[in-house]
mmCIF file as Biopython writes it, N, C-alpha, C and O atoms, coordinates in Angstrom:
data_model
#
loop_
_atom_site.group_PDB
_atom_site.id
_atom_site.type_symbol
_atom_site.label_atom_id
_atom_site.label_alt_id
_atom_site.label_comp_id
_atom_site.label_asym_id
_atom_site.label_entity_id
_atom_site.label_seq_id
_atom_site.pdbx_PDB_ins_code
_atom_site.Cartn_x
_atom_site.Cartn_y
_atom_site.Cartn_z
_atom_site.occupancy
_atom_site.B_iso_or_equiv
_atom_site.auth_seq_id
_atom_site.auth_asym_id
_atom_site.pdbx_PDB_model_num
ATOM 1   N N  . UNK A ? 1  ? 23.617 124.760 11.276 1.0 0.0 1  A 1 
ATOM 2   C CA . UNK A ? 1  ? 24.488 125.057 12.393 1.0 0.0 1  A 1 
ATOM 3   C C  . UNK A ? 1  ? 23.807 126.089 13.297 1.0 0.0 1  A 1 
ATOM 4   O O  . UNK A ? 1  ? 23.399 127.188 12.920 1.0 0.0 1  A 1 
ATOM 5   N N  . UNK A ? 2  ? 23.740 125.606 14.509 1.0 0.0 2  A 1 
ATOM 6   C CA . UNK A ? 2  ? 23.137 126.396 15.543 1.0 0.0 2  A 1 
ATOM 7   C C  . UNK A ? 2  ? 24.205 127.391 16.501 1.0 0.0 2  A 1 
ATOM 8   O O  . UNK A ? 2  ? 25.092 127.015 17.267 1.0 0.0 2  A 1 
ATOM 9   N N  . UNK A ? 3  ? 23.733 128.914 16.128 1.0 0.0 3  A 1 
ATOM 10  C CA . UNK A ? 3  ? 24.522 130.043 16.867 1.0 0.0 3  A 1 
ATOM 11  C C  . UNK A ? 3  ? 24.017 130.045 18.428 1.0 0.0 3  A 1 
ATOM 12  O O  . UNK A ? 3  ? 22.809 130.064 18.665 1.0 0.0 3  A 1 
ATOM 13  N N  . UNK A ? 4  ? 25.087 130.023 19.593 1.0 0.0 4  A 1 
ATOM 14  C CA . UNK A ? 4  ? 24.655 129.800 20.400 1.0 0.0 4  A 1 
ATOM 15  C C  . UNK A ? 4  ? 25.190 131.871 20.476 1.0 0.0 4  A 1 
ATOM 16  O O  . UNK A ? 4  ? 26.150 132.515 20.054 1.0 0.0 4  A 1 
ATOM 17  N N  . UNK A ? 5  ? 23.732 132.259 21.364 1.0 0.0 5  A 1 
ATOM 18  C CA . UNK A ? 5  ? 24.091 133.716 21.581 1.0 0.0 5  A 1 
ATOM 19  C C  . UNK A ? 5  ? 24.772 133.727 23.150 1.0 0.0 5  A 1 
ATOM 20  O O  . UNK A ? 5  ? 24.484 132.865 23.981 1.0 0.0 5  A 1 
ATOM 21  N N  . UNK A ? 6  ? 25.513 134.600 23.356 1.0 0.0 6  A 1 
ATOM 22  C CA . UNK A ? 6  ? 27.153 134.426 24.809 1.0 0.0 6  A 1 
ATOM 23  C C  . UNK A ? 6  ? 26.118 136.239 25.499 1.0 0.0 6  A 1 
ATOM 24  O O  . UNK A ? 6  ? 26.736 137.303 25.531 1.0 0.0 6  A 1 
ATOM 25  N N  . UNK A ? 7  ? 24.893 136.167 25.858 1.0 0.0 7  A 1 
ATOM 26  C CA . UNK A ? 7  ? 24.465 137.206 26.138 1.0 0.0 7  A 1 
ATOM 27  C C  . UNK A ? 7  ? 23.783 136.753 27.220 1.0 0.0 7  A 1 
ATOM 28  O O  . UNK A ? 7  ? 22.691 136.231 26.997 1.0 0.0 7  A 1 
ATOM 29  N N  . UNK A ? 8  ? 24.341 136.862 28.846 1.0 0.0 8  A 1 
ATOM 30  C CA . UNK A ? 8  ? 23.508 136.605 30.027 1.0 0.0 8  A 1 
ATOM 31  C C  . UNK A ? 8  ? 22.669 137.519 30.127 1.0 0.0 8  A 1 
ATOM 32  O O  . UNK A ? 8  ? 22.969 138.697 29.931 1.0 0.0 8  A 1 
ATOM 33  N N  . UNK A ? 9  ? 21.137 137.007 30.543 1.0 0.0 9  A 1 
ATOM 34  C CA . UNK A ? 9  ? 20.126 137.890 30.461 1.0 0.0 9  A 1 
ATOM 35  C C  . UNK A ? 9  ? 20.040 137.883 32.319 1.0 0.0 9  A 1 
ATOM 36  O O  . UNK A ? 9  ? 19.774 136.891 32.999 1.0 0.0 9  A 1 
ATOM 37  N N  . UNK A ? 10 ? 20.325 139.184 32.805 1.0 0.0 10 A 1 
ATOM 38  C CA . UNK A ? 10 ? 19.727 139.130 34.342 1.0 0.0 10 A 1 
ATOM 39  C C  . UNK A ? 10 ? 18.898 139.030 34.738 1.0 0.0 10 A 1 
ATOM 40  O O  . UNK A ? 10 ? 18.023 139.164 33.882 1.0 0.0 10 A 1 
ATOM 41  N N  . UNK A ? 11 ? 18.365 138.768 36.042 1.0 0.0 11 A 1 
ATOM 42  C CA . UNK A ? 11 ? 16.797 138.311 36.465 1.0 0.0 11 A 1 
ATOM 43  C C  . UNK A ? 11 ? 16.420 139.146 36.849 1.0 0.0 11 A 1 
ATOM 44  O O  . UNK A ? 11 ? 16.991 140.024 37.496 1.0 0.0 11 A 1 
ATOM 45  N N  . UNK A ? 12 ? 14.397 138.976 36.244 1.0 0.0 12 A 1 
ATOM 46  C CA . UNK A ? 12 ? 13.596 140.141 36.389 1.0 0.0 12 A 1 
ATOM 47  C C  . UNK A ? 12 ? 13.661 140.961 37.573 1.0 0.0 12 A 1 
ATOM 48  O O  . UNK A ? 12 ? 13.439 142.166 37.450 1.0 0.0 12 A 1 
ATOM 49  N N  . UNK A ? 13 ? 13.903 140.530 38.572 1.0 0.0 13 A 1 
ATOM 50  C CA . UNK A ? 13 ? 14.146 141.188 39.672 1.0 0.0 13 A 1 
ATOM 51  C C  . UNK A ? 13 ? 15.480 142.426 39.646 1.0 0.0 13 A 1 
ATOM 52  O O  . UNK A ? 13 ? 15.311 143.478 40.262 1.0 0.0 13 A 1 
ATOM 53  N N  . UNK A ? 14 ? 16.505 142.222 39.039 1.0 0.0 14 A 1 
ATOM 54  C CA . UNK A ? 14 ? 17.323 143.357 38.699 1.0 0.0 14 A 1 
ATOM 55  C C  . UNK A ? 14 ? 17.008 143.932 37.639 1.0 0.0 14 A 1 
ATOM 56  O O  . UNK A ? 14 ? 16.998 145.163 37.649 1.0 0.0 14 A 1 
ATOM 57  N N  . UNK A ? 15 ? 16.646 143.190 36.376 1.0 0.0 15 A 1 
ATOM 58  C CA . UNK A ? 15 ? 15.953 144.170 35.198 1.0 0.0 15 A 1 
ATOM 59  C C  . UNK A ? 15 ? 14.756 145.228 35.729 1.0 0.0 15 A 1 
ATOM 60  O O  . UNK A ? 15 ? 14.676 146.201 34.980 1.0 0.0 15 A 1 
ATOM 61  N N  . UNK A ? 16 ? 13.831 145.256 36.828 1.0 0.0 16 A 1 
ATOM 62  C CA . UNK A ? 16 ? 13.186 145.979 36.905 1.0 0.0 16 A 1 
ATOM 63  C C  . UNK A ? 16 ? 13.403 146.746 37.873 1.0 0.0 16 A 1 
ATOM 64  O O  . UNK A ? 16 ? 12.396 147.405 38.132 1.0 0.0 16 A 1 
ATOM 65  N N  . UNK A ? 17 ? 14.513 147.026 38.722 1.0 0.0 17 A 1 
ATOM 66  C CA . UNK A ? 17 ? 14.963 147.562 39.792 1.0 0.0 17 A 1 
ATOM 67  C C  . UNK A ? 17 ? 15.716 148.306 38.645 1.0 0.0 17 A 1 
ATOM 68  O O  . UNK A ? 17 ? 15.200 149.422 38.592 1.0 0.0 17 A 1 
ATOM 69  N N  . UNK A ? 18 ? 16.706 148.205 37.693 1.0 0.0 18 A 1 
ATOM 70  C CA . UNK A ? 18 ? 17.287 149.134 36.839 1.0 0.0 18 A 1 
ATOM 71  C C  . UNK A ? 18 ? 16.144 150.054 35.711 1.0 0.0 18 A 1 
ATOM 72  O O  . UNK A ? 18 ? 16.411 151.187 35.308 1.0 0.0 18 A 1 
ATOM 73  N N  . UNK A ? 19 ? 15.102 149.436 35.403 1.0 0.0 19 A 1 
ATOM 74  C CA . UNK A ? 19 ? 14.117 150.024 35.228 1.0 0.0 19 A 1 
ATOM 75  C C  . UNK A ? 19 ? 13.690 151.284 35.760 1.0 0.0 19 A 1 
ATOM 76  O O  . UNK A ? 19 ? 13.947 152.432 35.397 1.0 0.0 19 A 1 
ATOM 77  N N  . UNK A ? 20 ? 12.836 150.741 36.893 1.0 0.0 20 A 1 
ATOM 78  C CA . UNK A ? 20 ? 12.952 151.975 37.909 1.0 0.0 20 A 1 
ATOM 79  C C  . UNK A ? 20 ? 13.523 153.021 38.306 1.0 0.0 20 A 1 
ATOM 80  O O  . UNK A ? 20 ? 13.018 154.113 38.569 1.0 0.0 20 A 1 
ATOM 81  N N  . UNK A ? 21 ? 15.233 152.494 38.381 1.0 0.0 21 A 1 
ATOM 82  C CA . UNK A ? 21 ? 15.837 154.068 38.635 1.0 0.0 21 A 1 
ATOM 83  C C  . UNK A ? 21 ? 15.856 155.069 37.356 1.0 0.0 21 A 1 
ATOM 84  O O  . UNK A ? 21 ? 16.194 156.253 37.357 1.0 0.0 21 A 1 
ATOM 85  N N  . UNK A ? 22 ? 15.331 154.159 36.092 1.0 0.0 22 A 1 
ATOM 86  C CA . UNK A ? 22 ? 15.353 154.960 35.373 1.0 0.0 22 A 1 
ATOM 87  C C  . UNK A ? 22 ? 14.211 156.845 35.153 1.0 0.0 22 A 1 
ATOM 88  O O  . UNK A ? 22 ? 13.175 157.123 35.757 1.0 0.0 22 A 1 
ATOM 89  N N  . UNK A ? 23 ? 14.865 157.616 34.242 1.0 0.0 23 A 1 
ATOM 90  C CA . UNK A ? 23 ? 13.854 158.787 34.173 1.0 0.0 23 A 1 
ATOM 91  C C  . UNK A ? 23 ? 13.078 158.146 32.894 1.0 0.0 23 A 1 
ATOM 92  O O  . UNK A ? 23 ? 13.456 157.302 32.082 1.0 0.0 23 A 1 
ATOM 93  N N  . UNK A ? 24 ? 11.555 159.032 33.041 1.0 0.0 24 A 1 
ATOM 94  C CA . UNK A ? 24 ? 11.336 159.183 31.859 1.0 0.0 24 A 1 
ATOM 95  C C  . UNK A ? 24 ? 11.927 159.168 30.471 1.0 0.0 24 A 1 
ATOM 96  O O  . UNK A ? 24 ? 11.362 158.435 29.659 1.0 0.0 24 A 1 
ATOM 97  N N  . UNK A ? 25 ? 12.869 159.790 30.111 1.0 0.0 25 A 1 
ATOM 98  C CA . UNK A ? 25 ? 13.745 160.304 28.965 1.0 0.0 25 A 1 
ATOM 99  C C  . UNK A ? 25 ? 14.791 159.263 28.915 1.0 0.0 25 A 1 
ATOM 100 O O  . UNK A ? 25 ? 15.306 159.081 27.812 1.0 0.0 25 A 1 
ATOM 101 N N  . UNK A ? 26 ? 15.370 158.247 30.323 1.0 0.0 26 A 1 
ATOM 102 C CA . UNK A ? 26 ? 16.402 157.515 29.676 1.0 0.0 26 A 1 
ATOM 103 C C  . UNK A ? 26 ? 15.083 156.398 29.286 1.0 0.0 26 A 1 
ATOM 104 O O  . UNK A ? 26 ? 14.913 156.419 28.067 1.0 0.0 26 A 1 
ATOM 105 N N  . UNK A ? 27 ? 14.444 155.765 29.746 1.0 0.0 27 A 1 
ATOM 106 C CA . UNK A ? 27 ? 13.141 155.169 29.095 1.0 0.0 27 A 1 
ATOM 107 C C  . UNK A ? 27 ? 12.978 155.373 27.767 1.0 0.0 27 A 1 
ATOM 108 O O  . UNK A ? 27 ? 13.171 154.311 27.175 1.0 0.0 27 A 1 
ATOM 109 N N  . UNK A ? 28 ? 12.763 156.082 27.182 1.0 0.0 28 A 1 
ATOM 110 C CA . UNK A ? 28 ? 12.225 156.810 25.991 1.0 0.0 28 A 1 
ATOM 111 C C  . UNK A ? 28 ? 13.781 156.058 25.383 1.0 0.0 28 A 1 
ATOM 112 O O  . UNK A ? 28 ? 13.727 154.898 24.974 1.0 0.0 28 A 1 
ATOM 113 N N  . UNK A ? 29 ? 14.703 156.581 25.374 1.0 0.0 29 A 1 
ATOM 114 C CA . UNK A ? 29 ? 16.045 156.497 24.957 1.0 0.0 29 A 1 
ATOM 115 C C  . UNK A ? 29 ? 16.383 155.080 24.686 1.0 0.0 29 A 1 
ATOM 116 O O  . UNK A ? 29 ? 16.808 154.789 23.568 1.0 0.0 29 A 1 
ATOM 117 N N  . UNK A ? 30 ? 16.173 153.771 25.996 1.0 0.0 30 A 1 
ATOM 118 C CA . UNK A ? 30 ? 16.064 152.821 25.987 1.0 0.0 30 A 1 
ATOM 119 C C  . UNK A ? 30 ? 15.536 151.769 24.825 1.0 0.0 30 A 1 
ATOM 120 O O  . UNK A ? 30 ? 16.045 150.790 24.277 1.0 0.0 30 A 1 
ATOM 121 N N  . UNK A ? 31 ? 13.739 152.736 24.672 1.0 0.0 31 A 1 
ATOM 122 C CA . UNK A ? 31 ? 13.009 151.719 23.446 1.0 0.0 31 A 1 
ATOM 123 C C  . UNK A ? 31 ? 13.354 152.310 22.185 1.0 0.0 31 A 1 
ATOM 124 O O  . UNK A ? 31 ? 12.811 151.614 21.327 1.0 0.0 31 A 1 
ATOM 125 N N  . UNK A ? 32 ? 14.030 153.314 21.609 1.0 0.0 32 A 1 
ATOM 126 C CA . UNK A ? 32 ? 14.899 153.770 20.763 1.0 0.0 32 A 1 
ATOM 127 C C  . UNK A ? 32 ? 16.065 153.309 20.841 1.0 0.0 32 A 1 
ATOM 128 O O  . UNK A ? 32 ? 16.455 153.288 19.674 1.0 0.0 32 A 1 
ATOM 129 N N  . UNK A ? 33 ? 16.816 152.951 21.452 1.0 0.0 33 A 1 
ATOM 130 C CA . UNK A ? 33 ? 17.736 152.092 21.090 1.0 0.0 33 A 1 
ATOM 131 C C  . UNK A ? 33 ? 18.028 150.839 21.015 1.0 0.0 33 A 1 
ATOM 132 O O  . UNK A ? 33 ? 19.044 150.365 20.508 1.0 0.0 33 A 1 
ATOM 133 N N  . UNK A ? 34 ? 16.567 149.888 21.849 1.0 0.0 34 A 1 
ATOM 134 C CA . UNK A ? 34 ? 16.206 148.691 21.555 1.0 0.0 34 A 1 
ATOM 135 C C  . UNK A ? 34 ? 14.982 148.462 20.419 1.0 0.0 34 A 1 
ATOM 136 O O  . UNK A ? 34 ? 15.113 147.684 19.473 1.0 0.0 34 A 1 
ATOM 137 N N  . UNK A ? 35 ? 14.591 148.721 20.497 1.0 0.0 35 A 1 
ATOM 138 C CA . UNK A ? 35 ? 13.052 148.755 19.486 1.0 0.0 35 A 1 
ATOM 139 C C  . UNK A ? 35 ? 11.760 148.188 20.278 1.0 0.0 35 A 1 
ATOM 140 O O  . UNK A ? 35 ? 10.648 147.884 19.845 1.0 0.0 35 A 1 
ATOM 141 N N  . UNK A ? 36 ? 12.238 148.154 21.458 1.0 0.0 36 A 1 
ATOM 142 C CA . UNK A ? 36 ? 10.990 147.778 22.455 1.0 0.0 36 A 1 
ATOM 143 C C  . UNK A ? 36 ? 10.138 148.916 22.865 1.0 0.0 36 A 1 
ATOM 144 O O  . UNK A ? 36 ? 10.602 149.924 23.397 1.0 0.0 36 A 1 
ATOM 145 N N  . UNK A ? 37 ? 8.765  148.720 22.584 1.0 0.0 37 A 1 
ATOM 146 C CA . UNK A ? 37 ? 7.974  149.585 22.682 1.0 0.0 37 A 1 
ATOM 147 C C  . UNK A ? 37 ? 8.010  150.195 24.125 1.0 0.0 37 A 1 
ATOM 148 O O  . UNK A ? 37 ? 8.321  149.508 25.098 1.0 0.0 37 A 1 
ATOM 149 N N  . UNK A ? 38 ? 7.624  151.726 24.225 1.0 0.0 38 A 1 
ATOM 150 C CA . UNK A ? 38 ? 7.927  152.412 25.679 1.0 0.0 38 A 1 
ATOM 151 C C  . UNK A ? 38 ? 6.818  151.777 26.512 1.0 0.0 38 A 1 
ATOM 152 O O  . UNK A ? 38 ? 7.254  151.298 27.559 1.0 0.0 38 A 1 
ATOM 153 N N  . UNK A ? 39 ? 5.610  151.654 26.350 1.0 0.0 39 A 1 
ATOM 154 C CA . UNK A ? 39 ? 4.748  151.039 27.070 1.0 0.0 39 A 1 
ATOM 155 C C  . UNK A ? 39 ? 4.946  149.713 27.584 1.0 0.0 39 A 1 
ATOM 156 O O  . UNK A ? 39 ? 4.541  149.376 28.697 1.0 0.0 39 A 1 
ATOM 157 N N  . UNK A ? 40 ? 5.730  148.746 26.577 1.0 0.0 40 A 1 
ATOM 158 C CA . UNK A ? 40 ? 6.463  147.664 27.133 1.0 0.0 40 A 1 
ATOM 159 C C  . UNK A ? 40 ? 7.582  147.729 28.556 1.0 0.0 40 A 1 
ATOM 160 O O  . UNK A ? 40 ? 7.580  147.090 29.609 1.0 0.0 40 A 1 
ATOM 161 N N  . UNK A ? 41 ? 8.440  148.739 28.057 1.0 0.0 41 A 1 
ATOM 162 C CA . UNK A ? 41 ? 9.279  148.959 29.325 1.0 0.0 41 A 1 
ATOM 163 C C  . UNK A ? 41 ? 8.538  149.686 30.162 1.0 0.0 41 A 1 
ATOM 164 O O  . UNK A ? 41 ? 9.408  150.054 30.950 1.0 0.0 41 A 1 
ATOM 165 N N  . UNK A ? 42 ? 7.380  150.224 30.601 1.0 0.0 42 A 1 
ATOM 166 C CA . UNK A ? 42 ? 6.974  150.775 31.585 1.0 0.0 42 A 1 
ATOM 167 C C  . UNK A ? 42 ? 5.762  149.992 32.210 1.0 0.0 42 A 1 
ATOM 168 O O  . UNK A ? 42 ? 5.565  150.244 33.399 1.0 0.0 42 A 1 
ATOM 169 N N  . UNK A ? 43 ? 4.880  149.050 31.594 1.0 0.0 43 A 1 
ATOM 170 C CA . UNK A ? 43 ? 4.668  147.546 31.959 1.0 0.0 43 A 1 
ATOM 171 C C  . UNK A ? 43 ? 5.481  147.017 32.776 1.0 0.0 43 A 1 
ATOM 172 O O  . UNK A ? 43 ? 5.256  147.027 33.986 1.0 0.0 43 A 1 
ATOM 173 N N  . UNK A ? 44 ? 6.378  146.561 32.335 1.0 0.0 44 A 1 
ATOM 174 C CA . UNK A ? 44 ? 7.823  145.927 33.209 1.0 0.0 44 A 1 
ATOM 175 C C  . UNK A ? 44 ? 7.992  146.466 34.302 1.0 0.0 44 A 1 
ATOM 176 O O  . UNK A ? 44 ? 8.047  145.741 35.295 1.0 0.0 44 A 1 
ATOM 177 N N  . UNK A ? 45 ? 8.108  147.719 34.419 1.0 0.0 45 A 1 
ATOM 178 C CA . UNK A ? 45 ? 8.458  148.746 35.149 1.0 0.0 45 A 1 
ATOM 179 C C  . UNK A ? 45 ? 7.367  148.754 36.330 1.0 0.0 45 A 1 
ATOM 180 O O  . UNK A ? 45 ? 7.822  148.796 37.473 1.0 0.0 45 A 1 
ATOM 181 N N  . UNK A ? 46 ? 6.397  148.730 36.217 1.0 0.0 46 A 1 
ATOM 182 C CA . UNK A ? 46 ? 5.286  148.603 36.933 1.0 0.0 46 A 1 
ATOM 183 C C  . UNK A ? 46 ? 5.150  147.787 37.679 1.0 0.0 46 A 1 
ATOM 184 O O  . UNK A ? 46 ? 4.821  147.929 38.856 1.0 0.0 46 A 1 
ATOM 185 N N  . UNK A ? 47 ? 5.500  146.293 36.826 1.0 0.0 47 A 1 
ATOM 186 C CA . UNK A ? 47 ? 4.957  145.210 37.565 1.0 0.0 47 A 1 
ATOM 187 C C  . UNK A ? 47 ? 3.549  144.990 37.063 1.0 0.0 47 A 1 
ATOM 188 O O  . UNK A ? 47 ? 2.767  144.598 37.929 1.0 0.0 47 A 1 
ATOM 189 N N  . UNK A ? 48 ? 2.953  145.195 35.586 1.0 0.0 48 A 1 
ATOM 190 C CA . UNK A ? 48 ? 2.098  145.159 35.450 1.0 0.0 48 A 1 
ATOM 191 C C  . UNK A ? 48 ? 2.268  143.749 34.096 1.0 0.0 48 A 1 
ATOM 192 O O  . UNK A ? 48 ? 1.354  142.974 33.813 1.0 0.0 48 A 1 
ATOM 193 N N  . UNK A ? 49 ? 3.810  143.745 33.386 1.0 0.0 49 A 1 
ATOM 194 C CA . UNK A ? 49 ? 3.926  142.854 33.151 1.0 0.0 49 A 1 
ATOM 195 C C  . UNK A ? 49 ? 5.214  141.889 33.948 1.0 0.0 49 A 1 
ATOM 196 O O  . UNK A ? 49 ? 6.400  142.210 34.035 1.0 0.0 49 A 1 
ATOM 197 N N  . UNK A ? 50 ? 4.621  140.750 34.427 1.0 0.0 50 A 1 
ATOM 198 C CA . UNK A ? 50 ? 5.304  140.241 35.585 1.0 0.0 50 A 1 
ATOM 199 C C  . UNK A ? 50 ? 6.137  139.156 35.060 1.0 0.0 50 A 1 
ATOM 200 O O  . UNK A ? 50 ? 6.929  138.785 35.927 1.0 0.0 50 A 1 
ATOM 201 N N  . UNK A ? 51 ? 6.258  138.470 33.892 1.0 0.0 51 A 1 
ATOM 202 C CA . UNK A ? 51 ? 7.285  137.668 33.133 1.0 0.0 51 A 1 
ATOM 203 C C  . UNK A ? 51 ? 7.624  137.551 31.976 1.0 0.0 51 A 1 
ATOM 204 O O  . UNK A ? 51 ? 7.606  136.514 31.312 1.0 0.0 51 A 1 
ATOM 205 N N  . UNK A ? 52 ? 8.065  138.941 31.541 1.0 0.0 52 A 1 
ATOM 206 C CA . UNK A ? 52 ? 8.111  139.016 29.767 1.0 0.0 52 A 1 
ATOM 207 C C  . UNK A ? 52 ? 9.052  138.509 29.430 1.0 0.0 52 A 1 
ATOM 208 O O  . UNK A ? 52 ? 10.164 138.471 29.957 1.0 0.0 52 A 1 
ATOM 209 N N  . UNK A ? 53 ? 8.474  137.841 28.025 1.0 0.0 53 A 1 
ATOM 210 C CA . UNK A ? 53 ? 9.211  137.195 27.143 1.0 0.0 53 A 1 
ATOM 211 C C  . UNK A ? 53 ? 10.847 137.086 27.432 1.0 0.0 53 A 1 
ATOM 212 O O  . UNK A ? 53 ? 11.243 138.127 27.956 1.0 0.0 53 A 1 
ATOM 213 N N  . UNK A ? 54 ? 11.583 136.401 27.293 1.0 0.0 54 A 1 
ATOM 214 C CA . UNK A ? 54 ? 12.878 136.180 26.995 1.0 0.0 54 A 1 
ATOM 215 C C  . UNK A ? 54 ? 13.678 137.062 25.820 1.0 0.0 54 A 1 
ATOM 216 O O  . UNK A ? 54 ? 14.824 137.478 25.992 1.0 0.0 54 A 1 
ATOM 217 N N  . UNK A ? 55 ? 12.857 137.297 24.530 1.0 0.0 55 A 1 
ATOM 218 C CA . UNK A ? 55 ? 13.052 138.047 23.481 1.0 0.0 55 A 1 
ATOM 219 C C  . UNK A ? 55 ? 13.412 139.256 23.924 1.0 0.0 55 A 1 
ATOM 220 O O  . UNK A ? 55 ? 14.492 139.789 24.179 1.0 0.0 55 A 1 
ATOM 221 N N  . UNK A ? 56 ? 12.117 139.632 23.969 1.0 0.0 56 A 1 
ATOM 222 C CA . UNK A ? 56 ? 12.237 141.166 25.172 1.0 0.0 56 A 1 
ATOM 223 C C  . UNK A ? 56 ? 12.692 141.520 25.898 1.0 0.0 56 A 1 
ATOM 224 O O  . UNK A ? 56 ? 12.961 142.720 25.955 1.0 0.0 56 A 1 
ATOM 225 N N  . UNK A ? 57 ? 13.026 140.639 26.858 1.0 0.0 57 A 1 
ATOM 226 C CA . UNK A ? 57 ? 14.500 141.617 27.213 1.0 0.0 57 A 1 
ATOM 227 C C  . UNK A ? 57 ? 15.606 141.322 26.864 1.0 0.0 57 A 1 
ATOM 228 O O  . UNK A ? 57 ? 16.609 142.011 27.050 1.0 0.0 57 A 1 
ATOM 229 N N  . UNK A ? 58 ? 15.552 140.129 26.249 1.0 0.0 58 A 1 
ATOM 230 C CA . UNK A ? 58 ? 17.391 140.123 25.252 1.0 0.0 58 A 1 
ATOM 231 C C  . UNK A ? 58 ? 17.347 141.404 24.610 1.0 0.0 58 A 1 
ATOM 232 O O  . UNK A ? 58 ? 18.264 142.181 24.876 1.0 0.0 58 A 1 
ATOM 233 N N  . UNK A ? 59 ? 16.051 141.931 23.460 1.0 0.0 59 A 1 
ATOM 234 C CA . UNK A ? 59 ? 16.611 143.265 23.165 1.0 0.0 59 A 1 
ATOM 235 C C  . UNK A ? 59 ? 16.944 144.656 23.821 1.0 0.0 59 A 1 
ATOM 236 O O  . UNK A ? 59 ? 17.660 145.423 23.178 1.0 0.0 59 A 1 
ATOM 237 N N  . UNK A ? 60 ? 16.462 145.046 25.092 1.0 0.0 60 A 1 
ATOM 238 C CA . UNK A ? 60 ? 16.973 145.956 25.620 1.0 0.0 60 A 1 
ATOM 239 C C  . UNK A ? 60 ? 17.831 145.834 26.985 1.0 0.0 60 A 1 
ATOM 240 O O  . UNK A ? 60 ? 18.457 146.766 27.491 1.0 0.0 60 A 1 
ATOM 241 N N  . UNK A ? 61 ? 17.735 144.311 27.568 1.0 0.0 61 A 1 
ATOM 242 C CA . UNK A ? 61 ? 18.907 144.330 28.874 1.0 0.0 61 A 1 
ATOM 243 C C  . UNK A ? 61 ? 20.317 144.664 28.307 1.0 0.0 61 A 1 
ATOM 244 O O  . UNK A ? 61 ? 21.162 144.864 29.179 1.0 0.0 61 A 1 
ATOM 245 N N  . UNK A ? 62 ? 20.704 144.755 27.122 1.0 0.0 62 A 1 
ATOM 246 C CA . UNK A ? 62 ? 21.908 145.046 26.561 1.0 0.0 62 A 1 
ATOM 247 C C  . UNK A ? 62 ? 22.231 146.588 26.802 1.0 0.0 62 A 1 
ATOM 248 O O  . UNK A ? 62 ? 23.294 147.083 27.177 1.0 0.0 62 A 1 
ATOM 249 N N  . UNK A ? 63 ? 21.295 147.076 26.555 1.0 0.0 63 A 1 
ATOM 250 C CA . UNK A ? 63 ? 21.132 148.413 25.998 1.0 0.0 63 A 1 
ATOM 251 C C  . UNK A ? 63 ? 21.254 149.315 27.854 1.0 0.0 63 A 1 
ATOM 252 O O  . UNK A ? 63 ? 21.826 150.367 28.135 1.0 0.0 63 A 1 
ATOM 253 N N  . UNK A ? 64 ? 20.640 148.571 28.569 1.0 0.0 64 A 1 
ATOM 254 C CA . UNK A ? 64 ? 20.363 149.393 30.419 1.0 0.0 64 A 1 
ATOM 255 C C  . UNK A ? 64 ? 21.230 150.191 30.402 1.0 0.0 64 A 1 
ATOM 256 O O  . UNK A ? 64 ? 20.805 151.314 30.132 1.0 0.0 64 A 1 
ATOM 257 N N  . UNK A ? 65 ? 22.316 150.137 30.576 1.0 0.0 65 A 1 
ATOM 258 C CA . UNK A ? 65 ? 23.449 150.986 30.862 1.0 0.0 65 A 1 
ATOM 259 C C  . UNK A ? 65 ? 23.586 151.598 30.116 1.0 0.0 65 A 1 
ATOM 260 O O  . UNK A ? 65 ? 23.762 152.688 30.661 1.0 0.0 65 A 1 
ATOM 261 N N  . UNK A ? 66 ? 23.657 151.753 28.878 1.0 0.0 66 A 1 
ATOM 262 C CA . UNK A ? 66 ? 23.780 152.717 27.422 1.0 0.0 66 A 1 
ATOM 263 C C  . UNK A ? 66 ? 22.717 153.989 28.158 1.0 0.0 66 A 1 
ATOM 264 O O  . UNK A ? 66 ? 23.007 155.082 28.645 1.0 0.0 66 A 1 
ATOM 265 N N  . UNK A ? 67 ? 21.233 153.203 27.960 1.0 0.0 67 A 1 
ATOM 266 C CA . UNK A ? 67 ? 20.450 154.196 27.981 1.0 0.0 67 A 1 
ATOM 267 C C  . UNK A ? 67 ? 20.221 155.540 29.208 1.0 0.0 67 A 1 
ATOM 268 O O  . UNK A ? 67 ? 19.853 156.709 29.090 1.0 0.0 67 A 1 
ATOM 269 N N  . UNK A ? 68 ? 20.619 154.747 30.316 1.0 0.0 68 A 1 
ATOM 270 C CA . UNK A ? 68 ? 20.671 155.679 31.289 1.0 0.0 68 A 1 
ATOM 271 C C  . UNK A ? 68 ? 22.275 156.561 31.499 1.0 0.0 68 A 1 
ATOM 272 O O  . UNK A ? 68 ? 22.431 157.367 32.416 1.0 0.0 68 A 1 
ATOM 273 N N  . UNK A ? 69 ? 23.041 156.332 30.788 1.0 0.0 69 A 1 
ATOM 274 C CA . UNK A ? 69 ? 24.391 157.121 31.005 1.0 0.0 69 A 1 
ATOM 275 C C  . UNK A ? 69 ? 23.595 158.427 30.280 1.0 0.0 69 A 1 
ATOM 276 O O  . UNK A ? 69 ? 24.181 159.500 30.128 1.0 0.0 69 A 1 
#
């Protein structure tokens, strides 16, 4: 039996615009509460990685708003 996951992933274009406004420290906060490495989210962040995985950001687009409050 196949679990279908009910988790819309937004497009890179807003995942990395919420990126951005982020600080340093909610960053940090982010891959601690996703398990995505900080260099990963600051890749992203850059624009240095320009279409990551699907995985990757299912684990921390959940988390955006957590981390920066």
């Amino acid at each position: 039996m196949m679990r279908v996951m009910n988790t819309k992933i937004p497009p890179i274009s807003e995942i990395k615009a919420l990126l951005v406004a982020m600080t340093q420290s909610d960053l940090q906060g982010l891959s601690k509460l996703s398990g995505v490495p900080l260099t990963t989210l600051l890749k992203i962040r850059g624009g240095v990685t320009v279409n990551p995985g699907i995985e990757t950001v299912r684990k921390f687009s959940a988390h955006l708003t957590k981390a920066a409050a």
